[in-house]
DRENDOPA-401867 format. One line per 3 residues: their letters; for each residue x, y, z of N, C-alpha, C. Coordinates in steps of 0.2 Angstrom, whole numbers, plus 5000, padded with zeros to 4 digits. Layout:
BEGIN
A> X Y Z X Y Z X Y Z; ...
END
This chain:
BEGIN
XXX> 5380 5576 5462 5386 5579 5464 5388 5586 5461; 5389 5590 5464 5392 5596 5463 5398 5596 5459; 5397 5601 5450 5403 5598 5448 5411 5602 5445
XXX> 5410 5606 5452 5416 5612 5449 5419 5609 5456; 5422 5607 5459 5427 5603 5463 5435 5606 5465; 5437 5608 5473 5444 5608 5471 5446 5605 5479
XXX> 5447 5600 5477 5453 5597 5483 5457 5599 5485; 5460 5602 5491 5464 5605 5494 5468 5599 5502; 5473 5601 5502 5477 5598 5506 5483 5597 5506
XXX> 5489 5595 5513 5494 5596 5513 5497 5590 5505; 5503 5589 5505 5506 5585 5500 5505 5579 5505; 5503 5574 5501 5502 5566 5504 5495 5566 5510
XXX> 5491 5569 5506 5483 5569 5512 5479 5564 5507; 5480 5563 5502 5477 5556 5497 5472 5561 5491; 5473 5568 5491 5469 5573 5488 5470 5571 5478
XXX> 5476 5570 5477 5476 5566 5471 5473 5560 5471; 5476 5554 5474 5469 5547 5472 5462 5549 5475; 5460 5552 5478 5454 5554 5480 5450 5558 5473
XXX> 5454 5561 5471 5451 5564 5465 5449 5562 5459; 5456 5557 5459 5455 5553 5451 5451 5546 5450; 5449 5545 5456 5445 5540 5459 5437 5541 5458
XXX> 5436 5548 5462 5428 5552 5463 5428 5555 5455; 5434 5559 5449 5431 5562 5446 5431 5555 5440; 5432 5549 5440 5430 5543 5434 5425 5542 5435
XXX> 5422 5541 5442 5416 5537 5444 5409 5543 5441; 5412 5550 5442 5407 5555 5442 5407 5558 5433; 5412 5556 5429 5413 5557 5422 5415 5566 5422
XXX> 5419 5567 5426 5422 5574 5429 5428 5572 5426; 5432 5578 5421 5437 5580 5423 5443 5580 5429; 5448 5577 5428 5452 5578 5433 5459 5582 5432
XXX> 5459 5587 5434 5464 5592 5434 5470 5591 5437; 5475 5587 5436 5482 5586 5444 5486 5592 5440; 5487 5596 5444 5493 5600 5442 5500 5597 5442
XXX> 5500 5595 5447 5508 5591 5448 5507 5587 5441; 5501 5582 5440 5503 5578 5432 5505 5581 5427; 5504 5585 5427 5502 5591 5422 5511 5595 5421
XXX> 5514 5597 5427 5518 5598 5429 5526 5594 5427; 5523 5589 5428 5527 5583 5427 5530 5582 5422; 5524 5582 5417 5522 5580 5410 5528 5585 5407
XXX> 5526 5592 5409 5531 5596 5404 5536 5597 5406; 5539 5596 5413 5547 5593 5413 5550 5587 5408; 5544 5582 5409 5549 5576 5406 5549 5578 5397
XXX> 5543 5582 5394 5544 5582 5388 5548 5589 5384; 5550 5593 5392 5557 5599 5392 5552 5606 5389; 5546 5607 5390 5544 5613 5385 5546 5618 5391
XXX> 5547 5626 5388 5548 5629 5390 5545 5630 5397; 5539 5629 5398 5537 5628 5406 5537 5623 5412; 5540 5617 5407 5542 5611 5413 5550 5616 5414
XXX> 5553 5618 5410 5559 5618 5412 5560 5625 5419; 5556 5630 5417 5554 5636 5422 5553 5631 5429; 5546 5628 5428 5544 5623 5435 5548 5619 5438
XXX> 5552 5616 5433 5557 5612 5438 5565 5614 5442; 5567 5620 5437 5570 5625 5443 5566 5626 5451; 5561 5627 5450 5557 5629 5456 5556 5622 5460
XXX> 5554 5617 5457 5552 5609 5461 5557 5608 5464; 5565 5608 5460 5571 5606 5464 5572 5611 5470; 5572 5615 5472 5573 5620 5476 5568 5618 5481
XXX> 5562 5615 5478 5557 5615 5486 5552 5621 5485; 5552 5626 5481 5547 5631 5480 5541 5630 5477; 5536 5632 5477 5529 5635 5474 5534 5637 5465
XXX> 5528 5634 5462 5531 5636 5452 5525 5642 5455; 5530 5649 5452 5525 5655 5453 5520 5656 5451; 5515 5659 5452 5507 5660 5450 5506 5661 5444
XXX> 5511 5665 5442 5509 5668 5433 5507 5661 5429; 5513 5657 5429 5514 5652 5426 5509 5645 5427; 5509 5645 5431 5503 5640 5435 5497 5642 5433
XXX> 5495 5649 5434 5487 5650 5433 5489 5649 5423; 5491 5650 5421 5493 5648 5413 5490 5643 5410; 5495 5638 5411 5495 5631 5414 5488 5629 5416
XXX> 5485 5631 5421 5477 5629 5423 5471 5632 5419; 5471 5639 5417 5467 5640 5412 5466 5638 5406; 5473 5633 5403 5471 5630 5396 5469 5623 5399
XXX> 5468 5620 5402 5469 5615 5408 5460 5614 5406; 5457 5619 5412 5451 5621 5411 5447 5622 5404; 5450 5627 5400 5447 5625 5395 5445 5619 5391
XXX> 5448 5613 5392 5445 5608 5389 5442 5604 5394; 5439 5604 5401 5436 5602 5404 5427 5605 5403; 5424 5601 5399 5417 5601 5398 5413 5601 5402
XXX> 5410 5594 5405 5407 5595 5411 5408 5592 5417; 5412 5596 5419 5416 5598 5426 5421 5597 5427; 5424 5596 5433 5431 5596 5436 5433 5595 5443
XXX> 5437 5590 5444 5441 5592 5452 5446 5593 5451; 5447 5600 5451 5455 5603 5453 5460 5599 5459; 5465 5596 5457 5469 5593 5464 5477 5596 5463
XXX> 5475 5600 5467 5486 5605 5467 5482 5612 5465; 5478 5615 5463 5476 5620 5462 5471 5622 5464; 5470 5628 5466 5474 5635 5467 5479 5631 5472
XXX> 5485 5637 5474 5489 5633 5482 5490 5639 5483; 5488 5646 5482 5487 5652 5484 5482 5655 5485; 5480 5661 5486 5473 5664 5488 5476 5667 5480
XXX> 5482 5670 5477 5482 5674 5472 5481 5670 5468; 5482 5663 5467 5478 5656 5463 5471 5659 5461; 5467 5657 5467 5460 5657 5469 5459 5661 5466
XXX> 5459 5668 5466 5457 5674 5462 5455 5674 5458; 5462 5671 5455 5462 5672 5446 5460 5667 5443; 5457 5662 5448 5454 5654 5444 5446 5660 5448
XXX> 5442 5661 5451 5439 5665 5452 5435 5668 5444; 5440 5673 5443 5441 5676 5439 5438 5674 5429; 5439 5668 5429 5439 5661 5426 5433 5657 5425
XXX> 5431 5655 5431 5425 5650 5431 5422 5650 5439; 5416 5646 5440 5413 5646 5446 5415 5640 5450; 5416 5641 5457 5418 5634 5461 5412 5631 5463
XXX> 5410 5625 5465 5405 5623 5467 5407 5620 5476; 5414 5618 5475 5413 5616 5483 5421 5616 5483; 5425 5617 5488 5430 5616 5489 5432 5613 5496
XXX> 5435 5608 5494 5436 5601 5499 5442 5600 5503; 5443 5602 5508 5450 5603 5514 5453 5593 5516; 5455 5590 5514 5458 5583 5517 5462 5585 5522
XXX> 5461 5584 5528 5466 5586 5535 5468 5579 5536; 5474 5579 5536 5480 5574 5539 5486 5578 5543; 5485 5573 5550 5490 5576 5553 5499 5576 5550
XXX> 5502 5582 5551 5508 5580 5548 5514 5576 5549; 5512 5572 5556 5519 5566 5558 5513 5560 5552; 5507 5560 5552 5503 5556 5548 5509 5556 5542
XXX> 5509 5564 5537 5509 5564 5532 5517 5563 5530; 5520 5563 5535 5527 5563 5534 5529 5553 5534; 5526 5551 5537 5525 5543 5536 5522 5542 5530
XXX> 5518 5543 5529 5516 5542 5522 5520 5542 5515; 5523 5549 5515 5526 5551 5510 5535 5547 5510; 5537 5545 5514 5543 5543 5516 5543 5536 5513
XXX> 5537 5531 5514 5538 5525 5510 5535 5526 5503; 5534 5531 5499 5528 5532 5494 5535 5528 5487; 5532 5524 5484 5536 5525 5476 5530 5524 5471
XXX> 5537 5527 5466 5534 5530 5460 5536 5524 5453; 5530 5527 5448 5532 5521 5441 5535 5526 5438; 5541 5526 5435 5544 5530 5431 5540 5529 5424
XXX> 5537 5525 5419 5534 5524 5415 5526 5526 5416; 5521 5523 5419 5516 5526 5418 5512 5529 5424; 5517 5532 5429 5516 5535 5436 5512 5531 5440
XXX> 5512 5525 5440 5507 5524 5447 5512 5524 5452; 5506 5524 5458 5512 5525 5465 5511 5520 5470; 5515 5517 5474 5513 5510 5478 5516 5516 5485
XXX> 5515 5511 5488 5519 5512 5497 5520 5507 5500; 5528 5506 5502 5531 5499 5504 5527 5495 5509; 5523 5499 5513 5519 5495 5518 5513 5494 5516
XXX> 5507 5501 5516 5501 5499 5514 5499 5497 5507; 5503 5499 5501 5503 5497 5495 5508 5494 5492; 5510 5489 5492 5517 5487 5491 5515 5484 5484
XXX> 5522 5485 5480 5521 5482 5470 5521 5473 5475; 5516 5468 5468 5519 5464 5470 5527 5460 5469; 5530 5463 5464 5538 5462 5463 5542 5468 5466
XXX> 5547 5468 5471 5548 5470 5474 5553 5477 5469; 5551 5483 5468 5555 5488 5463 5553 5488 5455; 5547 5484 5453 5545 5484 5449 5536 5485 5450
XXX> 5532 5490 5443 5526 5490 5443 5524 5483 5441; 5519 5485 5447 5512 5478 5441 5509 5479 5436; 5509 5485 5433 5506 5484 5427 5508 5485 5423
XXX> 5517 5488 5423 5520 5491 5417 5527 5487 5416; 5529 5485 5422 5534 5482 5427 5540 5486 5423; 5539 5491 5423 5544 5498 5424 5548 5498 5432
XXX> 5554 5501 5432 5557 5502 5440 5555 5506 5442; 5553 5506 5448 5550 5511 5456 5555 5516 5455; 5553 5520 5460 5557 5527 5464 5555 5530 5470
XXX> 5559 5532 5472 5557 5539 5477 5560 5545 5474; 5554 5549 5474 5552 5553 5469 5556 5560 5476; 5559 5566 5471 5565 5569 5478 5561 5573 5481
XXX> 5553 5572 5480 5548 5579 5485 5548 5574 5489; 5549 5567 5488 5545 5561 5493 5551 5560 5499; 5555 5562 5499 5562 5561 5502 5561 5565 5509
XXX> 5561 5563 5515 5559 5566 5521 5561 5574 5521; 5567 5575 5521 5570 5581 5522 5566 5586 5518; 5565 5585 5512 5561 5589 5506 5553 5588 5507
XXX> 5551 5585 5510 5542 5584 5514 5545 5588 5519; 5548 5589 5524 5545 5592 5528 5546 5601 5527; 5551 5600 5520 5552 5607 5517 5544 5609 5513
XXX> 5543 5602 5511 5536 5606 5504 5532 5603 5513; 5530 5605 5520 5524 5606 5523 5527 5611 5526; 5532 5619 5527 5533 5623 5529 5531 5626 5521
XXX> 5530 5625 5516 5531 5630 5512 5521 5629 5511; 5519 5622 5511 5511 5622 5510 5508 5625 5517; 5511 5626 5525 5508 5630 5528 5508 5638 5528
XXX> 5513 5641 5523 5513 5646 5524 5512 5651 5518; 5509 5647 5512 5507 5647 5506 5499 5646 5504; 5500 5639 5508 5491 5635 5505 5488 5636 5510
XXX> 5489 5636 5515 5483 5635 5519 5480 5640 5522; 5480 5645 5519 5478 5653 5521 5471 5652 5516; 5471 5646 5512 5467 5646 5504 5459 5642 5511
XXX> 5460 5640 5517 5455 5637 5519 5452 5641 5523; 5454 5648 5524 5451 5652 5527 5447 5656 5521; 5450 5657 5515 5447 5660 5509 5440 5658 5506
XXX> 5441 5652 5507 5435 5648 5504 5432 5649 5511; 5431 5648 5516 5428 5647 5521 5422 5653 5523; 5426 5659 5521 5424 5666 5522 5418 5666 5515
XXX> 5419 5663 5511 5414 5661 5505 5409 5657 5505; 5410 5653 5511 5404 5649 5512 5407 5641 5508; 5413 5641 5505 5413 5635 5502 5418 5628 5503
XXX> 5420 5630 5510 5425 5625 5513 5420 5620 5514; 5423 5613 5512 5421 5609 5517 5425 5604 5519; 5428 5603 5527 5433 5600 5528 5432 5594 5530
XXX> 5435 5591 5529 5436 5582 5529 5443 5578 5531; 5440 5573 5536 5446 5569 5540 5450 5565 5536; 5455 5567 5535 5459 5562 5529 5462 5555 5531
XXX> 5461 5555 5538 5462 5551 5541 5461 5541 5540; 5465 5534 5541 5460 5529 5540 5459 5528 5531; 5458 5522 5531 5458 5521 5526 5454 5523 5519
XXX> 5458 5523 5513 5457 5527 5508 5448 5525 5506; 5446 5522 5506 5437 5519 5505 5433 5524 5511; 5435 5524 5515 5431 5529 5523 5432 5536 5521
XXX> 5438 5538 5519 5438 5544 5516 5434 5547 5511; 5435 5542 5506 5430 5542 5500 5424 5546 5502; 5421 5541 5506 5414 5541 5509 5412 5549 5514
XXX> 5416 5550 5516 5417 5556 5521 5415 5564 5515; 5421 5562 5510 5420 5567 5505 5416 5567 5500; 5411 5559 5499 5406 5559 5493 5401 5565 5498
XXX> 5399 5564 5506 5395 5566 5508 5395 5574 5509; 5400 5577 5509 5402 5584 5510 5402 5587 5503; 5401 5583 5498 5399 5586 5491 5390 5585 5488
END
C-alpha cells in the first residue's frame, strides 16, 4: 500500500472510519483533524478556542491555523499517514505540498440526500468518541456507549440544518481539492456508497 494517503470527502461519506480502520490494519498513522480539533477545544488551548468560534458558526477553522495544527501533526508520523479532514482547501494542499509528498488521494463520493440521512441519526460518546447511528449502528443500551457507557449525543455539526450548512460550505471550499489532485495525476475516486466492508474493498484496490 502506498503510504502518504489523504481521504477526501463530503462530512459523513465514512472517510474517517474508513481511515482509521485501513490506517491500523496497515500500521499507518491516522491524521483526523476534526480529532485533533476536538481535542483542543475540549482541553481549551489557545487554538481549540480560535477553532470553535468558527465550528459554531458552520465555517472552515482558517488555513493558517489548520495547516499549524497539521504540520506538527505530521511530524510525528513515522511511516506514513492517512490524512482524514485535511487539506479541505487547495490553499491547504499547497502548503501540505510544501511539507511532504502525497502518495495517493482518495475521493469517497456519497450522494448528498445519502449523506444528509446518515448524519442526522449519527450519535456520539461524549467520553471516548465512538459514534453509533440509531438504525444502522445502534448502542446496545439505548443513550449509553458499549464500551464506556458514557451518554450519547448529537453532536451540533450532526443536527440537519448545520449538515446541510457544512455541504454548501464543503462544496464550495473542498471540492475544487478534486480537481487539484486530479490535474496531478493523483485522485482516485471511490463509491462511498453500500456497506462500510464493500467500500473498504473499493478503496484497498484504488490504493
Amino acid at each position: 500500500m502506498e503510504k502518504k494517503l489523504i481521504f477526501l470527502g463530503p462530512p459523513g461519506s465514512g472517510k474517517g472510519t474508513q481511515a482509521k480502520e485501513i490506517a491500523l490494519e496497515a500500521g499507518l498513522a491516522h491524521i483526523s483533524m476534526g480529532d485533533i480539533l476536538r481535542q483542543a477545544i475540549k482541553d481549551g488551548t489557545p487554538s481549540g478556542i480560535k477553532a470553535q468560534e468558527h465550528l459554531k458558526a458552520g465555517t472552515l477553522v482558517p488555513d493558517d491555523l489548520v495547516n499549524e495544527i497539521a504540520r506538527d501533526a505530521l511530524a510525528k508520523a513515522k511511516s506514513g499517514f492517512i490524512l482524514d479532514g485535511y487539506p479541505r482547501t487547495v490553499y491547504q494542499a499547497k502548503f501540505l505540498e510544501g511539507i511532504t509528498d502525497i502518495s495517493r488521494a482518495v475521493y469517497i463520493d456519497v450522494p448528498n440526500e445519502e449523506i444528509v440521512k446518515r448524519l442526522s441519526g449519527r450519535l456520539s460518546c461524549r467520553n471516548c468518541g465512538r459514534v453509533y447511528h440509531v438504525s444502522s449502528n445502534p448502542p446496545k443500551e439505548e443513550g449509553k456507549c458499549d464500551f464506556c457507557a458514557s451518554p450519547l449525543y448529537v453532536r451540533n455539526d450532526d443536527k440537519e440544518e448545520t449538515i446541510v450548512k457544512r455541504l454548501e460550505v464543503f462544496e464550495k471550499e473542498t471540492a475544487p481539492l478534486k480537481s487539484h489532485y486530479e490535474k496531478k495525476g493523483l485522485l482516485a475516486k471511490v463509491d462511498g456508497s453500500g456497506a462500510p466492508a464493500r467500500v473498504k474493498a473499493r478503496i484497498l484496490a484504488a490504493v
